[in-house]
LUMVO-205429 format. One line per 5 residues: for each residue x, y, z of N, C-alpha, C, CB. Coordinates in pm, whole numbers, plus 50000, padded with zeros to 5 digits. Glycine has a CB too. Example, Ala and Ser with C-alpha at 12.3 -4.5 7.8 and 13.67 -1.06 7.14 Angstrom:
! residues 2
51319 49431 50780 51230 49550 50780 51320 49670 50780 51131 49553 50905  51285 49775 50708 51367 49894 50714 51290 50003 50787 51408 49940 50572
//
This chain:
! residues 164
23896 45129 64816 23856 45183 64687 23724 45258 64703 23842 45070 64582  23753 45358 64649 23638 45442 64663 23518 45419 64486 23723 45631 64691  23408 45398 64502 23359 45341 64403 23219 45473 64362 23316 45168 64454  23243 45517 64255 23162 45605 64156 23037 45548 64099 23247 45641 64040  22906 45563 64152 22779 45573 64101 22771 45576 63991 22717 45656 64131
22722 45512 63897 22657 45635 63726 22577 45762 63765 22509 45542 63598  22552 45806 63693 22452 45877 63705 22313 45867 63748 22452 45908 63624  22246 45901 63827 22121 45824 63893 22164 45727 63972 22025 45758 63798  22233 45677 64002 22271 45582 64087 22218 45547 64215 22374 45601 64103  22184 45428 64245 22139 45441 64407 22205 45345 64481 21981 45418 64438
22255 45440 64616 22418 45362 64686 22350 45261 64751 22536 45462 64816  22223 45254 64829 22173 45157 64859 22151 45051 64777 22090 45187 64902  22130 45066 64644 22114 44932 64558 22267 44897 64496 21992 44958 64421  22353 44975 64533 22522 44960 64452 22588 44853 64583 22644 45170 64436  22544 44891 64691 22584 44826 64820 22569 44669 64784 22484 44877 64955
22399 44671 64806 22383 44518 64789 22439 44431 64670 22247 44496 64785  22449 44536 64522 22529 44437 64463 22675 44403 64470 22511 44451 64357  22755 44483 64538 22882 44462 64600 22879 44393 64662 22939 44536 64653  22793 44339 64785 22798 44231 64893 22751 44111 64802 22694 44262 65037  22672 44114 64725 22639 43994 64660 22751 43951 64619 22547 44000 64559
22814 44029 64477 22951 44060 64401 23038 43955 64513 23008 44263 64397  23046 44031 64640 23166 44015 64749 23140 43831 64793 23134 44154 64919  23042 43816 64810 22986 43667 64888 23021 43570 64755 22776 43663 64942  22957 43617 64638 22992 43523 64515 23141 43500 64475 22925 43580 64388  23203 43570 64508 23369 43585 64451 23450 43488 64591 23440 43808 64443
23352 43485 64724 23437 43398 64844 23394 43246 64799 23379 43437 65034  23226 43220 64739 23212 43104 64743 23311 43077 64644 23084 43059 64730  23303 43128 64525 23359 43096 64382 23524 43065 64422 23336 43244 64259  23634 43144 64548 23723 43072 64571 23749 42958 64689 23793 43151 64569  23641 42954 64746 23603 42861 64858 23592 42721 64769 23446 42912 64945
23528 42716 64620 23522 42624 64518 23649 42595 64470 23440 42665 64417  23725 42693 64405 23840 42655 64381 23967 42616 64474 23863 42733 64316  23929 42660 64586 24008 42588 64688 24006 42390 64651 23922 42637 64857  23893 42370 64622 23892 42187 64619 23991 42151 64523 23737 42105 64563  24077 42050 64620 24200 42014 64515 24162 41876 64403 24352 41965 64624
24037 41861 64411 24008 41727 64316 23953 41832 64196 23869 41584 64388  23949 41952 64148 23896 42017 64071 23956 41999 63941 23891 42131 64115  23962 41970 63835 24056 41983 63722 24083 42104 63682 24017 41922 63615  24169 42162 63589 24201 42326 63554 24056 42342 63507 24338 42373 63417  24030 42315 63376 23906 42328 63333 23766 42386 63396 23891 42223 63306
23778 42304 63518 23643 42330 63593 23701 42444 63701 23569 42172 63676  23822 42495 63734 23832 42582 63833 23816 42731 63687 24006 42551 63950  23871 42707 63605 23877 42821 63515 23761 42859 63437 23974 42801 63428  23691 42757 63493 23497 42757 63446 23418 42820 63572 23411 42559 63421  23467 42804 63657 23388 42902 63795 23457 42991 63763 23395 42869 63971
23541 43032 63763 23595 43174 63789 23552 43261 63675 23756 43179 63802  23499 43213 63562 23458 43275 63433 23319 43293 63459 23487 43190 63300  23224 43154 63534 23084 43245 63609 23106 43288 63685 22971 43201 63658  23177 43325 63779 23161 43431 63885 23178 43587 63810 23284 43403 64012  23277 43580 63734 23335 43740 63636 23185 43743 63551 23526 43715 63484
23106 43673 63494 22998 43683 63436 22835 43754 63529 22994 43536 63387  22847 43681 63640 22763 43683 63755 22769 43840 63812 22816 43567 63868  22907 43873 63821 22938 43988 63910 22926 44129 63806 23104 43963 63982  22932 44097 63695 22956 44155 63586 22760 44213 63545 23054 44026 63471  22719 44119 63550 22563 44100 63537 22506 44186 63699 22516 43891 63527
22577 44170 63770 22491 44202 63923 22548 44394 63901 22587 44076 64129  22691 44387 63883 22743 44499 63886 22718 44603 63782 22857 44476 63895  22678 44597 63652 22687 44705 63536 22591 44781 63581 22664 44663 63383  22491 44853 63609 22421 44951 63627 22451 45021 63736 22311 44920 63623  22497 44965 63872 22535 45034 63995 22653 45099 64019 22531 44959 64085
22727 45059 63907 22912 45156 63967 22949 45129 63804 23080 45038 64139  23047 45256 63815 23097 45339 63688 23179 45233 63597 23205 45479 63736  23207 45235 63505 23282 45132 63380 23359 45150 63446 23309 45148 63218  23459 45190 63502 23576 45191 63552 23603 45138 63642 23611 45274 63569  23483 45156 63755 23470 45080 63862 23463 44945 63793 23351 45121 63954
23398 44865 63727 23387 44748 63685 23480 44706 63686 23341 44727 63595  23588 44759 63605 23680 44725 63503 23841 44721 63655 23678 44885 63334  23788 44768 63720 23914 44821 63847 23862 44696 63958 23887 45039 63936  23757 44641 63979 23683 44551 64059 23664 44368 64009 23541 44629 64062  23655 44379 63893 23606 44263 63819 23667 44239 63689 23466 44273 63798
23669 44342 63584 23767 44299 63454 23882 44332 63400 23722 44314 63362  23941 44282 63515 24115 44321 63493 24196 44258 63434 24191 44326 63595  24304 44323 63408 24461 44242 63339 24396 44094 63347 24649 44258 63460  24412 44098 63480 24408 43922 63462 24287 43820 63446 24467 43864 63582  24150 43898 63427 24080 43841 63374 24074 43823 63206 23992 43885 63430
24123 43910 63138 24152 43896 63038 24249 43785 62964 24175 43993 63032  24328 43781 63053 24450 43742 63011 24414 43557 63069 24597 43852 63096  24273 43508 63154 24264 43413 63190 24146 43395 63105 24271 43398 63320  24063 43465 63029 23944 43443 62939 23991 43432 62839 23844 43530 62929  24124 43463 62782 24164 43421 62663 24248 43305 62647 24218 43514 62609
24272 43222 62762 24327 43087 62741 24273 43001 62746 24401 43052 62797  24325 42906 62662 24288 42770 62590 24306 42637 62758 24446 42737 62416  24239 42613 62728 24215 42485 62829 24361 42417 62815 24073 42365 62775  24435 42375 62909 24569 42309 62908 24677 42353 62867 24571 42217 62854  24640 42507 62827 24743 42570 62817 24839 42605 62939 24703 42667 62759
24827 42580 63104 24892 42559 63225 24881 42422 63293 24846 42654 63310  25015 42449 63345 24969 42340 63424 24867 42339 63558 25082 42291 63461  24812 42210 63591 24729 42254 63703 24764 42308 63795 24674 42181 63751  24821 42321 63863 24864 42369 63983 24913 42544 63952 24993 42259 64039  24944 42551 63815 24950 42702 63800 24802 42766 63773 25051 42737 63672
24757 42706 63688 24610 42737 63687 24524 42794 63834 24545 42599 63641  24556 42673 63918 24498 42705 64051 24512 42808 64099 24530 42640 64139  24675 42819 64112 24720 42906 64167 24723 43089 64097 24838 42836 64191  24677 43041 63954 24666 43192 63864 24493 43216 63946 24669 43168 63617  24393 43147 63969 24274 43159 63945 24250 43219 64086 24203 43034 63895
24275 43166 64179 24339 43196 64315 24337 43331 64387 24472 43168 64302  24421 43342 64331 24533 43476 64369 24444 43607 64305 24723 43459 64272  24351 43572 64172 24218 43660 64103 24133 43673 64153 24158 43630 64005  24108 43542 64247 23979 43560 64329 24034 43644 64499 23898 43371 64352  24077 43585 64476 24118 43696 64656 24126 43830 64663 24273 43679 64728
24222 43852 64511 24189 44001 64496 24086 44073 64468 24243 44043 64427  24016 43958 64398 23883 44061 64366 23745 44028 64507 23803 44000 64163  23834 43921 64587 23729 43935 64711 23778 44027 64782 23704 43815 64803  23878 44079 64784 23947 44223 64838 23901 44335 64813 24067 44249 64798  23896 44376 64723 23872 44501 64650 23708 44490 64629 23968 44512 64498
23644 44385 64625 23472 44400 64645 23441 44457 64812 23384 44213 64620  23520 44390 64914 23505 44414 65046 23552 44528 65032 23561 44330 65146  23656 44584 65049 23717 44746 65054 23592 44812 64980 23892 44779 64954  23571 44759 64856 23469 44883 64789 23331 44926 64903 23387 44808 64616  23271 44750 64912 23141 44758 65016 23174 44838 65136 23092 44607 65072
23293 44798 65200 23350 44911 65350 23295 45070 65297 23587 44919 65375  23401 45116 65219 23421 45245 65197 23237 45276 65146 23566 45272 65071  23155 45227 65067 23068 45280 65022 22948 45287 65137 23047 45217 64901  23001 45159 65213 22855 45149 65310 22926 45274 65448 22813 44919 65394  23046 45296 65439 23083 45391 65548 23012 45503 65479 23250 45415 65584
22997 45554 65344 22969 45687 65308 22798 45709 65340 23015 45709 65142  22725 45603 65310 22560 45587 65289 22531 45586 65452 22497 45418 65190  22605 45554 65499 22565 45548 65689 22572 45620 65801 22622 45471 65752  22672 45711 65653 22758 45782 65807 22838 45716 65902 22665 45833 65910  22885 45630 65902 22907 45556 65968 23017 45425 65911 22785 45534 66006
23048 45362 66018 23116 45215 65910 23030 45109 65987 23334 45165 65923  23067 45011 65818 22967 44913 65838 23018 44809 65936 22927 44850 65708  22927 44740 66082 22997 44674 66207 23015 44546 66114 22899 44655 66374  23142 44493 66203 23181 44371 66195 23081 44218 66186 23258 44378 66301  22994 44240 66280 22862 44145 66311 22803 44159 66184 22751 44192 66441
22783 44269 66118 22685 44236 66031 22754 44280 65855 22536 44328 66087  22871 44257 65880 22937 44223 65741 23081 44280 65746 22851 44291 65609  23178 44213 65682 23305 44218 65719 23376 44201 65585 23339 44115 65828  23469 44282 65515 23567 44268 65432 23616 44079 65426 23687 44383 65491  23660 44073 65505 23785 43976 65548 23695 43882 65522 23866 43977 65704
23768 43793 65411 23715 43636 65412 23748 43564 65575 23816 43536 65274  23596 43507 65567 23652 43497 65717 23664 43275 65719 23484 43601 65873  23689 43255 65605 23707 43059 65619 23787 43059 65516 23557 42931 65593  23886 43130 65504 23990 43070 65369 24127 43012 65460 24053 43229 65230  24160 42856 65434 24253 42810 65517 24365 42867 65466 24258 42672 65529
24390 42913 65376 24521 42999 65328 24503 43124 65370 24549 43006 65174  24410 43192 65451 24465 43358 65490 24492 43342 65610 24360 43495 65479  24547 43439 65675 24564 43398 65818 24496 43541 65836 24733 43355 65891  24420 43576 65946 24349 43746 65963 24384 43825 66097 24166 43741 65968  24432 43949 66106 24495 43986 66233 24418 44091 66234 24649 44008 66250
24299 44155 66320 24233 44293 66361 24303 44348 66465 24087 44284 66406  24343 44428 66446 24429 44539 66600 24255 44647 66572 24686 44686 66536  24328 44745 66703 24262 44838 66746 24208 44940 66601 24358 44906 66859  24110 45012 66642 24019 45084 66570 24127 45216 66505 23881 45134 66678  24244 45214 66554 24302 45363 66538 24447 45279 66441 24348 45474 66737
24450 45138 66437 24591 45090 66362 24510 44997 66212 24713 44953 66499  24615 44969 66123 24571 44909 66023 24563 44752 66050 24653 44948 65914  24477 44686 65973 24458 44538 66036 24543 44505 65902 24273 44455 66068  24573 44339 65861 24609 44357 65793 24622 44187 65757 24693 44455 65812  24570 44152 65652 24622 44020 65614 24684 43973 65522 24557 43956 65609
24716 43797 65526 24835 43773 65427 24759 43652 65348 25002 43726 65507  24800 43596 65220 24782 43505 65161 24896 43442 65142 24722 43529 65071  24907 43310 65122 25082 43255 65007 25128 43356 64962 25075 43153 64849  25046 43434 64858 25043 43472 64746 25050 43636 64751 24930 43408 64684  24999 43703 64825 25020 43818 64852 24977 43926 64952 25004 43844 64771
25022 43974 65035 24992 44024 65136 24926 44183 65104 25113 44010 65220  24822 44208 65218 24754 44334 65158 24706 44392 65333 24593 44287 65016  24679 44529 65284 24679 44614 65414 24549 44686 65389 24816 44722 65436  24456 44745 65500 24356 44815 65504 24311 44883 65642 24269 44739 65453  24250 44988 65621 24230 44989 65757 24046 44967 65844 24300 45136 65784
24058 44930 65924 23970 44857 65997 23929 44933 66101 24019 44738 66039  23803 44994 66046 23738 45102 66147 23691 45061 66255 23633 45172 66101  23687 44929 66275 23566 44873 66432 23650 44771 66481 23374 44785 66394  23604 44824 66603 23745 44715 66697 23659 44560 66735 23811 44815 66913
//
């Protein structure tokens, strides 16, 4: 994803709140990973993290960007339900599958933006898309010239991976 400045914008300060954005959205499903969590309390992190990222993100990238990164279909559609309205295990698994994507699409954004500000892409050593401790992804890097590409339960996604 390629991610749009406001006006005045500064990519160096849009960066860091994407990596923040990006690190808060792994702990926030690294949390909901714990299976002693009740719905309640997994659907209560995931509502501060959309708050957090929301707060870190509004001045550095375009409403759209927000709204394409952080307040989507399915945050909506998970901020407007009533506590026990799922069962747990769907809950989990709705809250889940929100956070991965949006730890996806924060990493893709940080890639693509820190490749534009550098000239360059950003190395592996010193920051990486790819959740790199979720026992549900499995992560495969090929060569600098093929797409890497990983999977969840829940849905598999492709990108390409500039550094070998």
């Amino acid at each position: 994803m390629l991610v749009k400045l406001p006006p005045g914008g500064n990519r160096e300060n849009a960066l860091q709140a994407l990596q923040e954005a990006y690190s808060r959205a792994s702990e926030a499903r690294r949390s909901n990973e714990n299976s002693a969590l009740r719905p309640q309390q997994r659907h209560s992190i995931y509502l501060q993290w959309v708050d957090s990222a929301v707060y870190l993100l509004r001045h550095h990238i375009s409403a759209a960007d927000l709204n394409d990164l952080v307040l989507t279909k399915r945050y909506w559609t998970l901020q407007s339900m009533v506590w026990g309205s799922l069962p747990s295990d769907r809950m989990r698994d709705l809250v889940l599958t929100e956070l991965e994507e949006r730890e996806l699409g924060l990493g893709l954004a940080v890639q693509r933006l820190g490749s534009r500000s550098n000239a360059g892409y950003v190395r592996a050593s010193s920051w990486c898309p790819i959740p790199a401790s979720s026992s549900s992804m499995t992560t495969s890097l090929k060569t600098s010239t093929s797409p890497a590409s990983f999977t969840s339960e829940r849905s598999p996604f492709t990108w390409w991976c500039p550094w070998s």
